[in-house]
C-alpha positions as CSV (number, residue, x, y, z in Angstrom):
1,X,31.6,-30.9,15.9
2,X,29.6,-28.4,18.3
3,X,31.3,-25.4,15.6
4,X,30.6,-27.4,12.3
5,X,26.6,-27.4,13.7
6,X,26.7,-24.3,14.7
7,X,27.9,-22.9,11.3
8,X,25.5,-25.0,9.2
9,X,22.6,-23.8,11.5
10,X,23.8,-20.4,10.4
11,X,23.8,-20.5,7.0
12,X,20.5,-22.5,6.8
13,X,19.0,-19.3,9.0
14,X,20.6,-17.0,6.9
15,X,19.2,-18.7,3.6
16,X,15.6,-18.8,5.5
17,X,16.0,-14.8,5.9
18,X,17.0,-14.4,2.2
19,X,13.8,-16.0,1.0
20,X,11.5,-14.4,3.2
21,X,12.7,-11.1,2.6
22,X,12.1,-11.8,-1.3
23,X,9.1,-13.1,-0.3
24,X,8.4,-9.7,1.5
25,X,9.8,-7.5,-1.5
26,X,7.7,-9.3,-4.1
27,X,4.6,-8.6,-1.6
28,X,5.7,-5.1,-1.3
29,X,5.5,-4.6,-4.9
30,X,2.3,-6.4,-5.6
31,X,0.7,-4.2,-2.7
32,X,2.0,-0.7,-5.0
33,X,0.3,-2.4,-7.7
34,X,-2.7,-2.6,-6.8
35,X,-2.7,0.9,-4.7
36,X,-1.5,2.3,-8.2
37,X,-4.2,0.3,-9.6
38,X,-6.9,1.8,-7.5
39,X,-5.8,5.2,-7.6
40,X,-6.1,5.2,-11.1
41,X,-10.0,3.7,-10.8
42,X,-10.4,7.0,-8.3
43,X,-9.5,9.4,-10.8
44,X,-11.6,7.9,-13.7
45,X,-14.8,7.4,-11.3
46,X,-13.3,11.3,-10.3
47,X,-13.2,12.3,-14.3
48,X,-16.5,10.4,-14.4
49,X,-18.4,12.3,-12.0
50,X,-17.0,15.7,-12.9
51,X,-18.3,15.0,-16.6
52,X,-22.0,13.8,-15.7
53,X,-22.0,16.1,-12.5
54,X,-20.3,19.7,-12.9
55,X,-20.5,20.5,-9.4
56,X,-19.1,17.4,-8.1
57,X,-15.4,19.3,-8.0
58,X,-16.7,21.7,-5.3
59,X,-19.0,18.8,-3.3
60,X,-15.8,16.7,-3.1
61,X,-13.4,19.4,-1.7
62,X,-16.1,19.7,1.2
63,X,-17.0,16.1,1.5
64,X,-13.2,15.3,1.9
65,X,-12.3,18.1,4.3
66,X,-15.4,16.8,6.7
67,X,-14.0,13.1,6.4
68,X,-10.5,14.4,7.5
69,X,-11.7,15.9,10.4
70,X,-14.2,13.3,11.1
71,X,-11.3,11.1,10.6
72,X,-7.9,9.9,12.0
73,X,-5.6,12.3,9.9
74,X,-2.7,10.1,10.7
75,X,-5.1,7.1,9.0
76,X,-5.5,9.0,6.1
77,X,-2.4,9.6,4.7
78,X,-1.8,5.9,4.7
């Protein structure tokens, strides 16, 4: 009886870890969504401002470099 238990215990466990880790891979995939989805916003507010502001290109490079080493590189690449 004690083995019977045991293996229904098992395969509810193993259903458990089946639906969370759906769970996580349908999280995982909204999360690339919406990173796609706001690096796409970057570049347009990037296109934007190189349009209405010619020498935003060269203001960026140097605002960016001082935020890396203001920063946590290791953060930044996240």
């Amino acid at each position: 009886m004690k083995e019977k238990e045991t293996l229904q215990r098992i395969r509810f466990l193993e259903k458990e870890i089946g639906v969370l880790v759906e769970d996580l891979d349908k999280q995982k995939l909204d999360i690339r969504s919406q990173l796609d989805e706001l690096r796409l916003e970057i570049e347009a507010v990037k296109g934007f401002l190189q349009r209405e502001h010619p020498e935003f290109a060269d203001t960026f490079c140097r605002i960016k470099e001082e935020t890396i080493r203001a920063k946590n590189p290791e953060w930044i690449s996240r």
